[in-house]
C-alpha positions in Angstrom: -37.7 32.3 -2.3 -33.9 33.6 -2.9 -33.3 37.2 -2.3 -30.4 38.5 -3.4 -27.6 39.9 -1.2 -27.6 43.7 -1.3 -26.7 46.6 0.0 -28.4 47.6 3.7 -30.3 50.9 2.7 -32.3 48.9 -0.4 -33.6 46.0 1.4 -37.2 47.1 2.0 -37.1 47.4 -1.7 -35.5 44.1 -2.0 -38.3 43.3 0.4 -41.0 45.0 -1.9 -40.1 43.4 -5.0 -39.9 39.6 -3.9 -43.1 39.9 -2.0 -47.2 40.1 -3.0 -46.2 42.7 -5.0 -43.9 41.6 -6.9 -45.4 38.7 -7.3 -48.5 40.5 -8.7 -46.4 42.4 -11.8 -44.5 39.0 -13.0 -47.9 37.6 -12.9 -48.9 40.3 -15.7 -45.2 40.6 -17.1 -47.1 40.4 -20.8 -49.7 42.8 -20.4 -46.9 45.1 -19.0 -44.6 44.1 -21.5 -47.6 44.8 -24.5 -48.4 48.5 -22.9 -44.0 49.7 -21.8 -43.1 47.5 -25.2 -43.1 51.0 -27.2 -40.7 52.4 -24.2 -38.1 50.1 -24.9 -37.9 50.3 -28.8 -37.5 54.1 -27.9 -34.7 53.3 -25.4 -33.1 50.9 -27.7 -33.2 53.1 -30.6 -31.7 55.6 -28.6 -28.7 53.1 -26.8 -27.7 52.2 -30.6 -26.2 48.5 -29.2 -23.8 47.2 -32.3 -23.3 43.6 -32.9 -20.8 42.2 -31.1 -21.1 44.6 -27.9 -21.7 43.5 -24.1 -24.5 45.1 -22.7 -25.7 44.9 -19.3 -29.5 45.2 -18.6 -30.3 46.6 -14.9 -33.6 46.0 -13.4 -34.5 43.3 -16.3 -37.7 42.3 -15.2 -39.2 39.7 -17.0 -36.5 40.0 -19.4 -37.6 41.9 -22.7 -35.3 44.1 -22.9 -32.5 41.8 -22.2 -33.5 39.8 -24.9 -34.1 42.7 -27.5 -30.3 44.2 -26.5 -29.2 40.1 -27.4 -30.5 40.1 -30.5 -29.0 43.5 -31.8 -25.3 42.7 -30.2 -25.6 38.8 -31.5 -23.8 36.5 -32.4 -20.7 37.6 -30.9 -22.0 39.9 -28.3 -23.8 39.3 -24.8 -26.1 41.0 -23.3 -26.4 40.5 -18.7 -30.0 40.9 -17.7 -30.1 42.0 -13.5 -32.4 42.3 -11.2 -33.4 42.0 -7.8 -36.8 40.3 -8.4 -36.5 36.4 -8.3 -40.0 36.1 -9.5 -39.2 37.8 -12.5 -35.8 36.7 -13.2 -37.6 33.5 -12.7 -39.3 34.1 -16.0 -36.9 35.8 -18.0 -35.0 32.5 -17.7 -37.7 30.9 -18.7 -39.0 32.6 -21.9 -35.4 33.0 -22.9 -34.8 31.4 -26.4 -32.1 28.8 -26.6 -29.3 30.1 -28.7 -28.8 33.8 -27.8 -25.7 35.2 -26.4 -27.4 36.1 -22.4 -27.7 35.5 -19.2 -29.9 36.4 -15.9 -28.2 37.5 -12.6 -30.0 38.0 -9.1 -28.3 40.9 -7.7 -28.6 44.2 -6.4 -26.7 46.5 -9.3 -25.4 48.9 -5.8 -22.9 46.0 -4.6 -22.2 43.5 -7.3 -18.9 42.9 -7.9 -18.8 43.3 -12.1 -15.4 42.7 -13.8 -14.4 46.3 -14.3 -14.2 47.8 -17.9 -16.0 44.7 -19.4 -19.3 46.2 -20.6 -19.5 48.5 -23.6 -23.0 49.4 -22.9 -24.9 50.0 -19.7 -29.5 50.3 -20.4 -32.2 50.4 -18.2 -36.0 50.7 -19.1 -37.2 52.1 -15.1 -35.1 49.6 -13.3 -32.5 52.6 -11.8 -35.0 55.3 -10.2 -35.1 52.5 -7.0 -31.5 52.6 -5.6 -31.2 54.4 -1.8 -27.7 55.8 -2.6 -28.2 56.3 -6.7 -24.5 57.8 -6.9 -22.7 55.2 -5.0 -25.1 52.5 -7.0 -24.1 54.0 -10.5 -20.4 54.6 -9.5 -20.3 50.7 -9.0 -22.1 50.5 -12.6 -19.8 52.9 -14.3 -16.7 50.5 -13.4 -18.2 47.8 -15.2 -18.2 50.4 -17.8 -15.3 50.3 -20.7 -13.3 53.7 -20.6 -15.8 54.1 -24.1 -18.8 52.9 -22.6 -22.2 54.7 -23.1 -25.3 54.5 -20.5 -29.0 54.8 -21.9 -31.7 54.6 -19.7 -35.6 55.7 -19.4 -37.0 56.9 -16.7 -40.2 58.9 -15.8 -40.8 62.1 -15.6 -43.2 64.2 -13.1 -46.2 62.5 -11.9 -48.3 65.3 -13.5 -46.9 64.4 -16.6 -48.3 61.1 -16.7 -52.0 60.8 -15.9 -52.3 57.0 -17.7 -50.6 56.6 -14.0 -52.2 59.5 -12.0 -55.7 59.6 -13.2 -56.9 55.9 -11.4 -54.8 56.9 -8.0 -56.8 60.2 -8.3 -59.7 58.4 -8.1 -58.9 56.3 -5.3 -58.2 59.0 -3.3 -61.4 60.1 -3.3 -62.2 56.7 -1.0 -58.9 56.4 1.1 -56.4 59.3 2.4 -53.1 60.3 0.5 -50.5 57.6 0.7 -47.2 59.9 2.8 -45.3 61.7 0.1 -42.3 60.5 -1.4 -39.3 62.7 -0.8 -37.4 64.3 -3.7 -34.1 62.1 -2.5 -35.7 59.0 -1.9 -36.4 55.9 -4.2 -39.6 55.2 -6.4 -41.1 55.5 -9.8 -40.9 59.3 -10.1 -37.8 59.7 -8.1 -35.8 60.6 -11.6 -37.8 63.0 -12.6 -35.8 66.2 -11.8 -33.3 66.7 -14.6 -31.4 68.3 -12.3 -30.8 65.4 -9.8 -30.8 63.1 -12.9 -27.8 65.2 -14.1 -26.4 65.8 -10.3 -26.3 62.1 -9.7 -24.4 60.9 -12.8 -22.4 63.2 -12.6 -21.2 62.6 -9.3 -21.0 59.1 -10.5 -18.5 60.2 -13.0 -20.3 60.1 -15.9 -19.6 62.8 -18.5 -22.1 64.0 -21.6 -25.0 63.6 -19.5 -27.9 64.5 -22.2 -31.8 63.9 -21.4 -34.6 63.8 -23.9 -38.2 64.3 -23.2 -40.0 61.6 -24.6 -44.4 61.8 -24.9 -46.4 58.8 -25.9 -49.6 57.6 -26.0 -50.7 54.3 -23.2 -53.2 52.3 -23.8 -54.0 51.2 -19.8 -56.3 48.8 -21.2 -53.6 47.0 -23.6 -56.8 46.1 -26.4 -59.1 44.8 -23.9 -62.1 47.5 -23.0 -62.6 49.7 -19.9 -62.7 46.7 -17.7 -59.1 45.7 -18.2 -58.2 49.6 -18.2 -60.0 49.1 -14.4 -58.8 45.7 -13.1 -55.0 46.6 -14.8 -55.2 49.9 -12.1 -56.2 47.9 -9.0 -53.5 44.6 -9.3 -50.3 47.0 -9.7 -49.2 50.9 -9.6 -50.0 54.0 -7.4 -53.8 53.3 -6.9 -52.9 49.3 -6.2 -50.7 50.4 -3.5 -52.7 53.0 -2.1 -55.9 50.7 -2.0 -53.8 47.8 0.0 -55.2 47.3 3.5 -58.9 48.6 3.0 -61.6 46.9 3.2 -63.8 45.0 0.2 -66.2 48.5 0.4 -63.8 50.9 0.2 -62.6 48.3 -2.9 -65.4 48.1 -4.8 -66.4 51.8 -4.3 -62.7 53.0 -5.5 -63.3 50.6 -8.3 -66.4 52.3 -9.6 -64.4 55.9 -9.2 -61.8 54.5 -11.2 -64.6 53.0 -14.3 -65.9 56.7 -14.0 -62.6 58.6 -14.4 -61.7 56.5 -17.5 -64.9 56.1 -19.2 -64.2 59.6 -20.9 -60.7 57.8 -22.3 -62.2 54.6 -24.0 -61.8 54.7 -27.9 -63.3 51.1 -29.2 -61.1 48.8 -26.9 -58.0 51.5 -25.9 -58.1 53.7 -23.3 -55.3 55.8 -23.7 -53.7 58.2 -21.9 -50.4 60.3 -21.8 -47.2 59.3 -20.4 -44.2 60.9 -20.4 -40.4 59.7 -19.6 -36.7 60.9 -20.2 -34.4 59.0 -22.1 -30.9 59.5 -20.4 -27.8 59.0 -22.3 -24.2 59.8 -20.8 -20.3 58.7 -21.5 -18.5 56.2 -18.6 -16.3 59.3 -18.4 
């Protein structure tokens, strides 16, 4: 499998993303794309792309969002989806209809050389909370920028805030110890969700106008299909996947039926919803 090069201090995510695991959410890239679809239309709504624009997509995944940003800046616009994650970028090429204006790039967003001042618009839906040196990873984004350019990205907020992530890994833990906590500088889901290092990266990036938005929704872990998909969605990726990896079939099964139990109380018909909670970022190249 290609890996991208990158810089040094991400390569265990590098790592991360183009092994099992990464493997396990392009193998449920439409579920994920039915339950974070909402996220984007928020994030899109909010980045206000204008026909003809470029737009550059980091951390594209499977490619949604790349597509969504090609259809608004179409037909004399582009939009550059980039990732790190072959398997994904493996789809987005795929499912990519013939006849829009964008492309897929495997790269890591801290080191690749963009042509400077040739993007108008810089978005992310959770693809920039991973970077091991976020101001030196969005200075080198910012330079693809246009002196006009705008950035728009989501991002979480605190784990507390979102228990359609928290509630399953609390569960688990009542089966398997803590997984080591992450610290407040270092990469992960959650690791933008201190406004204040949100705004103390940027700026150091150069970014000016830095603005964040609390956004609430409702997500339905079970994307239509019962409390079993709620259940099996929780063990193949997220928190309580990786803090169930490495334990025995038991400790599995037994986490499984803690997990049923603590989402039972949710289900409504076929949903089971629960809260999240994200920022929307928005900022000026400068």
């Amino acid at each position: 499998m290609e890996r991208p090069a990158g810089h040094a201090e991400n390569a265990d995510q590098i790592a991360y993303w183009n092994g099992p695991s990464g493997q396990r959410w392009a193998d449920r890239h439409a579920a994920q794309e039915k339950l974070l679809g909402p996220i984007a239309d928020v994030l899109i709504d909010r980045a206000k792309p204008k026909p003809g624009q470029r737009v550059l997509d980091v951390g594209c995944g499977s490619g949604a969002t790349t597509l969504a940003f090609a259809k608004a800046v179409a037909p004399d616009g582009f939009a550059l989806g980039l990732d790190v994650r072959e398997p994904m970028l493996a789809q987005a090429r795929a499912l990519a209809p013939k006849g829009l204006p964008l492309d897929f790039v495997l790269a890591d967003a801290t080191v690749y050389p963009f042509e400077p001042a040739s993007f108008d618009l810089l978005a992310s839906r959770f693809g920039v909370m991973f970077f091991a040196d976020p101001i030196a990873s969005f200075a080198n984004l910012r330079r693809a920028l246009k002196p006009a350019g705008r950035l728009a990205f989501a991002c979480w907020r605190e784990p507390k805030e979102n228990p359609w992530a928290m509630t399953p890994l609390m569960a688990v833990y009542k089966h398997v110890p803590k997984m080591p906590p992450v610290g407040p500088e270092e990469p992960g889901p959650f690791a933008f969700a201190s406004e204040e290092r949100v705004m103390r990266i940027l700026k150091g990036a150069g970014f000016a106008d830095v603005a964040m938005e609390p956004h609430n929704l409702s997500m339905d872990i079970a994307i239509g299909g019962g409390l079993e998909a709620a259940v099996d969605g929780s063990l193949q990726i997220g928190p309580a996947s990786r803090a169930l990896q490495g334990h025995p079939p038991e400790t599995y099964e037994a986490a499984k039926a803690s997990i049923r139990e603590a989402l039972a109380p949710f289900l409504k018909e076929q949903s089971v919803a629960l809260q999240g909670a994200i920022w929307i970022v928005t900022a000026k190249a400068g």
